[in-house]
C-alpha positions, -999 to 999 in steps of 0.1 A, spaced: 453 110 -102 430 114 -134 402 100 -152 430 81 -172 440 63 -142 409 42 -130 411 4 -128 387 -18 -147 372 -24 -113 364 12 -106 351 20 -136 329 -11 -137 320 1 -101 309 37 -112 286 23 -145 272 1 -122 266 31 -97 261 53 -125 234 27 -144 212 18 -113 206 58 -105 194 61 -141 172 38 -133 158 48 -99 153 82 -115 132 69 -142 109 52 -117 113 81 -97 109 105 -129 81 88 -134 60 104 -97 64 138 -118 47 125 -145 17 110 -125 14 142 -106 7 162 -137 -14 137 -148 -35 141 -118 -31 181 -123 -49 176 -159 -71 154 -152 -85 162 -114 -109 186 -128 -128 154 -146 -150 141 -119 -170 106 -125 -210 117 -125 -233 92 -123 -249 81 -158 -286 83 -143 -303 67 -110 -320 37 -105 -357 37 -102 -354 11 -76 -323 1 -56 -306 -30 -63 -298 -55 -37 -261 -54 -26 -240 -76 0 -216 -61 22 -188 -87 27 -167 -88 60 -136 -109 60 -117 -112 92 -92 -133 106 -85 -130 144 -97 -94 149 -113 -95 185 -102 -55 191 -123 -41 163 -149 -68 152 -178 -51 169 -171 -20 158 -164 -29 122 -196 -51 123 -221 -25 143 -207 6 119 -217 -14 87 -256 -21 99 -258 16 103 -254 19 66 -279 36 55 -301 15 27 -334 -2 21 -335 -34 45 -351 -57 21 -323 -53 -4 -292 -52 23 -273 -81 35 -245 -80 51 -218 -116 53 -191 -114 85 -166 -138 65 -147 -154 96 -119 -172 94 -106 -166 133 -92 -192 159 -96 -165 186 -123 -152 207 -131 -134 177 -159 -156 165 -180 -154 200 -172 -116 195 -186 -116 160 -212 -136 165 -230 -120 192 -224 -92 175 -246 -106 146 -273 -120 166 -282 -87 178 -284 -71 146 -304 -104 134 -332 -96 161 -330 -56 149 -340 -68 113 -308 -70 96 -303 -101 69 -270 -108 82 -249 -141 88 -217 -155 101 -198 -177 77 -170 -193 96 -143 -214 82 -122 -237 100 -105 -246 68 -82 -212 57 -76 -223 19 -74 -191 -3 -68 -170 31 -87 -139 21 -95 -149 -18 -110 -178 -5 -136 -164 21 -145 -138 -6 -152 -166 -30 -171 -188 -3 -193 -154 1 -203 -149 -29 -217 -190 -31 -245 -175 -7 -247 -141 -11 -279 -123 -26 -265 -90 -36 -260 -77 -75 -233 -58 -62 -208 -67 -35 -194 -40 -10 -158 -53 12 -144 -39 44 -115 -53 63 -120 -51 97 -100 -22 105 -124 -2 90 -155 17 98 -182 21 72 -197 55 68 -240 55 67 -242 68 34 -220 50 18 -241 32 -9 -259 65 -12 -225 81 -26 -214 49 -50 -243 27 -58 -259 53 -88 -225 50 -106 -238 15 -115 -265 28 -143 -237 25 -164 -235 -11 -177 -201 -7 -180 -190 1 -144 -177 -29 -127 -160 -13 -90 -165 15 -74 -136 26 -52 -135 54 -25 -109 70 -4 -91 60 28 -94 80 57 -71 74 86 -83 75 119 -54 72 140 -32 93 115 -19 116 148 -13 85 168 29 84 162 57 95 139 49 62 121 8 65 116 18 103 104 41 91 80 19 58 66 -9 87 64 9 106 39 21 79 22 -15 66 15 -30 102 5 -2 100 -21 -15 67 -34 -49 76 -35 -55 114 -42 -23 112 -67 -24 76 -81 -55 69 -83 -69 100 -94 -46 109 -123 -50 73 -136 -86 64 -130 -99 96 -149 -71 97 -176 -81 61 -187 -55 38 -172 -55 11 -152 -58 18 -109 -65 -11 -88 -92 -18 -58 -74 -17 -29 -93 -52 -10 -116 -27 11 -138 6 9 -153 -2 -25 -182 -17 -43 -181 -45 -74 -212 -56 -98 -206 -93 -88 -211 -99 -125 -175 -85 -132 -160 -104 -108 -176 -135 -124 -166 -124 -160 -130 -118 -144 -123 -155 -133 -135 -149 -97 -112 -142 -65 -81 -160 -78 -50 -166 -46 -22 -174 -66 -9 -139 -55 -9 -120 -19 -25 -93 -32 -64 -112 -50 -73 -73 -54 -49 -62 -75 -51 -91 -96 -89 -91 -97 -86 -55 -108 -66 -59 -138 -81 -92 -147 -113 -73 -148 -103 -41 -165 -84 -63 -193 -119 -77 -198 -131 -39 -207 -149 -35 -174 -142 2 -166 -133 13 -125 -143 46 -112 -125 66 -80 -140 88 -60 -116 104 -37 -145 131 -22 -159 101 -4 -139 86 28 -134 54 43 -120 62 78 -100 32 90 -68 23 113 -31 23 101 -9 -4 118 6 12 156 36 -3 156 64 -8 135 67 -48 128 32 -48 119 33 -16 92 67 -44 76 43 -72 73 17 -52 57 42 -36 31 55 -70 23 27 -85 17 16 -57 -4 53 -59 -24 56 -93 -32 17 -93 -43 22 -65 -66 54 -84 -81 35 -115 -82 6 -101 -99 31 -82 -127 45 -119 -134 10 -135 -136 -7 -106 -160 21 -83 -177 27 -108 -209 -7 -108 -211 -16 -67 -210 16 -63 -237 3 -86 -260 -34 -74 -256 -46 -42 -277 -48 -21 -251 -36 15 -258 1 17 -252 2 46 -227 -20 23 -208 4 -10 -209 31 15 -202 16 27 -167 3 -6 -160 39 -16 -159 52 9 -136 28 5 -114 30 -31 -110 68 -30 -110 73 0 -91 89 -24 -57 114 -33 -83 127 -4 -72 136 -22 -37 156 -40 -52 173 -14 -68 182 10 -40 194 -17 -16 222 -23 -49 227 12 -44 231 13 -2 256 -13 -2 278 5 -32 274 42 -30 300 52 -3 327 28 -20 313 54 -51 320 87 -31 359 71 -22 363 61 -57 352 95 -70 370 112 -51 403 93 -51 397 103 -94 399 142 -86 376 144 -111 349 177 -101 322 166 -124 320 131 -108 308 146 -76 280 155 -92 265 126 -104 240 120 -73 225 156 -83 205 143 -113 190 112 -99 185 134 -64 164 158 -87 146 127 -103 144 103 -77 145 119 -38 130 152 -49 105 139 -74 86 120 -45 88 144 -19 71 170 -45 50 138 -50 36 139 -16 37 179 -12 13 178 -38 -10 154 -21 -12 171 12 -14 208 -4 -43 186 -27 -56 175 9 -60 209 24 -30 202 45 -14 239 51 22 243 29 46 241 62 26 213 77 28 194 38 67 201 44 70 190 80 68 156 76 84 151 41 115 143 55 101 112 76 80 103 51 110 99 28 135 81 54 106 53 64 102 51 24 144 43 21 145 22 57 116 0 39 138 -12 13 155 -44 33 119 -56 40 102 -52 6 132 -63 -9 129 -99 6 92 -96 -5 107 -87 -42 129 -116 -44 103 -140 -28 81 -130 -58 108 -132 -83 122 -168 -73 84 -178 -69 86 -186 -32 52 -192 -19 41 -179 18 11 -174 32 -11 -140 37 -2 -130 68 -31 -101 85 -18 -70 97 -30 -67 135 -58 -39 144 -57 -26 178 -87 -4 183 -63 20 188 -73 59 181 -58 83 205 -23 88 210 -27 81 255 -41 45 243 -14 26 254 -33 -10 257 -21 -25 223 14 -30 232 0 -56 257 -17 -78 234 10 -90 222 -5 -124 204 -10 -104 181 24 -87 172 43 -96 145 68 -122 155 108 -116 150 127 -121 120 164 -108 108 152 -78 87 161 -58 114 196 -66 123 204 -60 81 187 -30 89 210 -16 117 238 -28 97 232 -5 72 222 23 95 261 21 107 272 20 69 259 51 61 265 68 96 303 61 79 289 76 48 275 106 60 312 108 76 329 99 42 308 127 22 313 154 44 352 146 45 354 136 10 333 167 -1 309 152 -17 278 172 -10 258 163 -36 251 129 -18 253 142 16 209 146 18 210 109 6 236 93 32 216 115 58 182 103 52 192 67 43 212 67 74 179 82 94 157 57 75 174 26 85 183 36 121 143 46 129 132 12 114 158 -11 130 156 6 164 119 8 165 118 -28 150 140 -43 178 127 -21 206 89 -32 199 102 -67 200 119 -65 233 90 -52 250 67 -81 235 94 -105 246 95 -88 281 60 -89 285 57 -125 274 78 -141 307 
């Protein structure tokens, strides 16, 4: 059989195939531009435009919702910031229906009677979810500039003394700084999340914040002049994600961000594998949200195009979701219909969008660990995971995708912290309140996971080898997720009767 011999259905099939792995490789394509962006640019450090002769006052905001485990801790590391005690105050934004609040707030009334200026604000009403504690800080905060760590997070002393001088330039509105991971060794899963975060921040942010795009505040670790968020429009909650859309409201305004990924935040990554889903979801559908909400309006500003052009990959880069779950469901009938063809160059056609797509983010993340200090076999060992649980997310942030797309509305749902460090701590999987509940991503999940366990089958037998890495690793990412998913659940389940 020949090329002359396809049906209109098969060759529909194969642009279809052939048009959404020109697309992944473009958003793919596009990780090789942003790490030679950061190559240029990394050697551009922010510098303070002078210090101030006296220290302005700042607020340190702490929202939390129903974070018993790590309250204390959060609470106790931010009063041992180091900074003058007349112009410090510090707001525990609480929003809990736990024991959370007793936690908190003897937690407070001890570091009241040590000389700290610091109150509880609780809220039985949740309106705005995180947005809207922010906003009901600010009514009674003191601070000219407004500092924000989530509770999984523990504040370093000198934290203000690293970010706070940036602010002699009028111009400065944020001040971001780097996540650290404290539990990074703890599984497979807080290795992988690890990388996947340096790459955001050592990569993203630093080849776009010092080239002169747009990067984002990412709701914790950083530092606004509480004058920018006022110019801004305020916290806004029409999207999941009020820090990404504060960010670009503010930087459409002129109000320049800097990034400084020298200084670290240490903080926890989610344990277990139902909570790490929740968190990217609400993290996908925000940024898709918050692309709907302010795109038309960066295109039709007059901003410089390259920066409307990476604004718009990075707030539709989950698009691509969307995209490779198209491309999971059709691919193997693509290898069959290929190869039925007898055509040799057809088998090839996963070897450009492999080069542009799969390969472009693993160099992606090599380049942040190697950028990290990590040693060259240890940036390799885990590129493999780190690529499968990127592929096994796709069903989850998919469904946060469409959400966003169709304009369904759901509330911000926390990601649990444990208090979890070491990899012996075993007592989070028996707080189970605080697990994510069930839902049917994971059953898709496994379904697909036998699909392509048939598709690595069907490319080895069918010869097609330049898809072979692909069926492998989206067969691996979709079995750890769904397995890992399920399993978590059962135990919660069993421990619940």
């Amino acid at each position: 059989m020949t090329a002359l011999d396809i049906t209109p259905f098969e060759f529909a099939f194969l642009v279809l195939y052939g048009t959404l792995l020109v697309l992944l490789s473009i958003y793919g394509g596009h990780r090789y531009y942003l790490a030679w962006l950061y190559k240029r640019h990394k050697q551009n450090p922010w510098i303070p435009k002078s210090t101030f002769e006296a220290l302005p006052r700042v607020t340190v905001q702490l929202p939390m919702y129903n974070e018993m485990f790590v309250a204390e801790r959060l609470i106790d590391a931010t009063c041992g910031i180091r900074y003058p005690r007349d112009r410090f105050q510090v707001q525990v934004l609480d929003d809990s229906t736990d024991g959370t609040t007793e936690i908190a707030q003897r937690c407070v009334d001890k570091w009241k009677a040590a000389g700290i200026d610091i109150e509880l604000i609780h809220r039985i009403d949740r309106s705005g979810f995180k947005a809207g504690a922010l906003a009901k800080g600010l009514d009674t905060s003191t601070g000219e500039f407004v500092a924000v760590f989530d509770a999984d997070f523990v504040p370093q002393p000198d934290f203000f003394e690293r970010t706070i001088q940036f602010f002699t330039d009028a111009r400065i509105g944020m001040v971001q700084v780097r996540w650290d991971h404290l539990n990074r060794d703890f599984n497979l899963l807080t290795r992988a999340q690890s990388v996947m975060l340096d790459g955001h921040f050592i990569i993203e942010h630093t080849a776009r914040n010092r080239s002169g795009r747009f990067f984002n505040f990412n709701g914790t670790a950083g530092v606004w002049r509480r004058a920018t968020i006022e110019d801004a429009g305020g916290w806004q909650h029409d999207t999941l994600t009020e820090d990404l859309d504060l960010s670009y409201r503010s930087q459409i305004n002129g109000w320049q961000f800097v990034f400084l990924p020298d200084v670290l935040a240490p903080a926890e990554v989610p344990v277990e594998m139902n909570s790490f889903k929740s968190q990217q979801h609400r993290w996908a559908k925000g940024s898709i949200q918050t692309a709907r909400k302010l795109l038309p309006r960066i295109w039709n500003s007059k901003l410089p195009f390259a920066t409307k052009a990476e604004s718009f990959f990075h707030l539709t880069n989950n698009l691509a979701y969307l995209l490779m779950v198209v491309l999971c469901l059709i691919m193997p009938v693509s290898i069959a219909i290929r190869y039925k063809l007898q055509v040799p160059w057809l088998m090839w056609l996963d070897l450009p969008a492999f080069l542009l797509s799969t390969l472009s983010i693993g160099y992606f993340y090599y380049v942040c660990q190697r950028e990290a200090g990590v040693s060259r076999f240890d940036a390799l060992k885990y590129l493999p995971v780190v690529l499968s649980v990127g592929i096994g997310m796709c069903i989850n942030n998919t469904k946060a995708v469409i959400e966003a797309l169709i304009g369904h509305q759901s509330g911000f749902t926390r990601t649990p912290k444990y208090g979890v460090v070491k990899s012996t701590d075993s007592s989070w999987k028996t707080r189970t309140a605080y697990h994510r509940r069930y839902d049917w991503t994971p059953v898709v999940e496994l379904a697909l996971a036998l699909w392509f366990t048939y598709a690595v089958y069907a490319s080895i037998e069918y010869g097609a080898w330049m898809a072979f890495p692909f069926m492998l690793m989206f067969q691996f990412g979709f079995t750890y997720m769904s397995v890992m998913s399920l399993w978590q659940t059962k135990q919660r389940l069993a421990q619940e009767i």
